[in-house]
C-alpha positions in Angstrom: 0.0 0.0 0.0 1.2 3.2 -0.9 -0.1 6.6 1.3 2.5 10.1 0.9 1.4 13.2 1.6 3.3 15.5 0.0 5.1 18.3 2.1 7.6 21.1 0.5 8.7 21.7 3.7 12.7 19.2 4.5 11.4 19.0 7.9 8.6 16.8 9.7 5.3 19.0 10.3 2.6 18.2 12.5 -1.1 16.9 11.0 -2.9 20.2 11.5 -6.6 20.9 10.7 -8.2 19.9 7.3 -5.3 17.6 6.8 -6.9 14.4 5.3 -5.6 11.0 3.9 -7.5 8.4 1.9 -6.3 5.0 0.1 -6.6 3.6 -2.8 -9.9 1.2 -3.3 -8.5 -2.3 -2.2 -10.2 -5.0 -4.1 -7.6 -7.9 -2.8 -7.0 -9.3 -6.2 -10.9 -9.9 -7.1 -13.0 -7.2 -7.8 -15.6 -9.7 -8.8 -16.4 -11.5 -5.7 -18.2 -10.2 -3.0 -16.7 -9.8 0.7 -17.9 -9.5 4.3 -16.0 -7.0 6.1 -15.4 -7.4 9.7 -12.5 -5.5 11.3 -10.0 -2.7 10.3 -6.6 -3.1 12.2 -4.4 0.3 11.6 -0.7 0.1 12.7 0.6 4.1 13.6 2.5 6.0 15.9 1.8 9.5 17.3 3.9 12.0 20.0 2.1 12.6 23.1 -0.9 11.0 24.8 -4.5 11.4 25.2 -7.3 11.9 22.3 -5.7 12.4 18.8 -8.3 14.6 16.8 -8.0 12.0 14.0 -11.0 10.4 12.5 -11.3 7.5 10.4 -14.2 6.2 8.2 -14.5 3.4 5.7 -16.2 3.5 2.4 -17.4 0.1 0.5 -18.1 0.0 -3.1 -19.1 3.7 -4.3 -21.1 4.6 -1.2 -19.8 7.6 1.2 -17.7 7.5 4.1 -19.4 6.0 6.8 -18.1 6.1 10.7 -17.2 2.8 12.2 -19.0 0.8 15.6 -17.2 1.2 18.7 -15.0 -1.5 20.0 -14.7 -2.1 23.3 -11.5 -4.2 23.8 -9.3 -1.6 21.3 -7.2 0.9 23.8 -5.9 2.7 20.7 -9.4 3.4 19.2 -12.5 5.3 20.2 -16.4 5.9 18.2 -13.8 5.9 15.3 -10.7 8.2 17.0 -7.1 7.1 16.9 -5.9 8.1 20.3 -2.0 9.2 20.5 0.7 6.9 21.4 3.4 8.3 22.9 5.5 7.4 19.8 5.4 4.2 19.7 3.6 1.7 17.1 0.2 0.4 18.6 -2.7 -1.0 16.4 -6.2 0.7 16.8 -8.9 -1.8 16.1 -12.2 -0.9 14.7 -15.6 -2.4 13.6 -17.7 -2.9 10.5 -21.4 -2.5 10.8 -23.3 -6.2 10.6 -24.1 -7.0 6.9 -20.7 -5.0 5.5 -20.1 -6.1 2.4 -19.0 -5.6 -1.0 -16.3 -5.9 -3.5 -14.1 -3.1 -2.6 -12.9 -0.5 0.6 -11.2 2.6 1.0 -10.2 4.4 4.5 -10.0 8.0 5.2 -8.3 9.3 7.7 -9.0 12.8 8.2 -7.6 15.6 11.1 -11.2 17.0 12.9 -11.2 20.9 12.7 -9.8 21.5 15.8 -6.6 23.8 16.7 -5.0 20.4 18.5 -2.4 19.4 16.5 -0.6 16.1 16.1 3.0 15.6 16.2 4.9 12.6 14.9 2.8 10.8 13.1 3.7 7.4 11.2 1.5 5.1 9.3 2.8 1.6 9.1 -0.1 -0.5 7.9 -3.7 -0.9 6.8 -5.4 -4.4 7.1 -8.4 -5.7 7.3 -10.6 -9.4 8.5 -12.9 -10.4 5.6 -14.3 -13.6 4.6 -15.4 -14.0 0.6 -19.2 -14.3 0.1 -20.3 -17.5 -1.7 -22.9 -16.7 -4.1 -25.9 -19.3 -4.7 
């Protein structure tokens, strides 16, 4: 997966407001077979701790961006928040809706328009728990 956000600036700068970041439309080698989406795992790092003000949302197929279900058990997640890490690499869990599915899905991650800004932030990796829909 390829994600750059292109600075002109030769040092690091922090995400500030309107900052926003969305992938390509992964289709994991079959854009013909249908797929039941379950989980989003995103691997980052962030300076500082507490509430990041970084959303993310998922899109399936050609529909908007949509927010995610809460998961209880994720420390690094919150109603669809990345929380800061104190730089080092956690994973932030998060939940599709029941009855996900489609061919395709995108994630935007997007800075909330807030004056909070975040410092040191990495993205290591996107995946995602799916199972292929058999068709009858």
């Amino acid at each position: 997966m390829a994600l750059v956000i292109k600075k002109t600036s030769k040092t690091r700068q922090p995400l500030k407001k309107n900052t926003r970041m969305v992938t390509k439309s992964f289709d994991f080698g079959d854009s013909s077979s249908k797929k039941k989406f379950s989980r989003c795992h995103i691997t980052y790092k962030t300076d500082g701790s507490g509430n990041a003000p970084l959303a993310v949302r998922y899109k399936i197929d050609n529909t908007s961006f949509k927010q995610f279900e809460n998961v209880a058990s994720s420390e690094f997640s919150n109603n669809s928040l990345l929380q800061k890490t104190n730089g080092k690499f956690k994973v932030a869990v998060f939940k599709f809706p029941k009855r996900s599915s489609g061919s395709k899905v995108s994630i935007k991650l997007f800075h909330l328009n807030t004056n909070d800004e975040v410092s040191g932030f990495e993205l290591s990796n996107i995946s995602f728990t799916y199972r292929g829909v058999n068709r009858r």
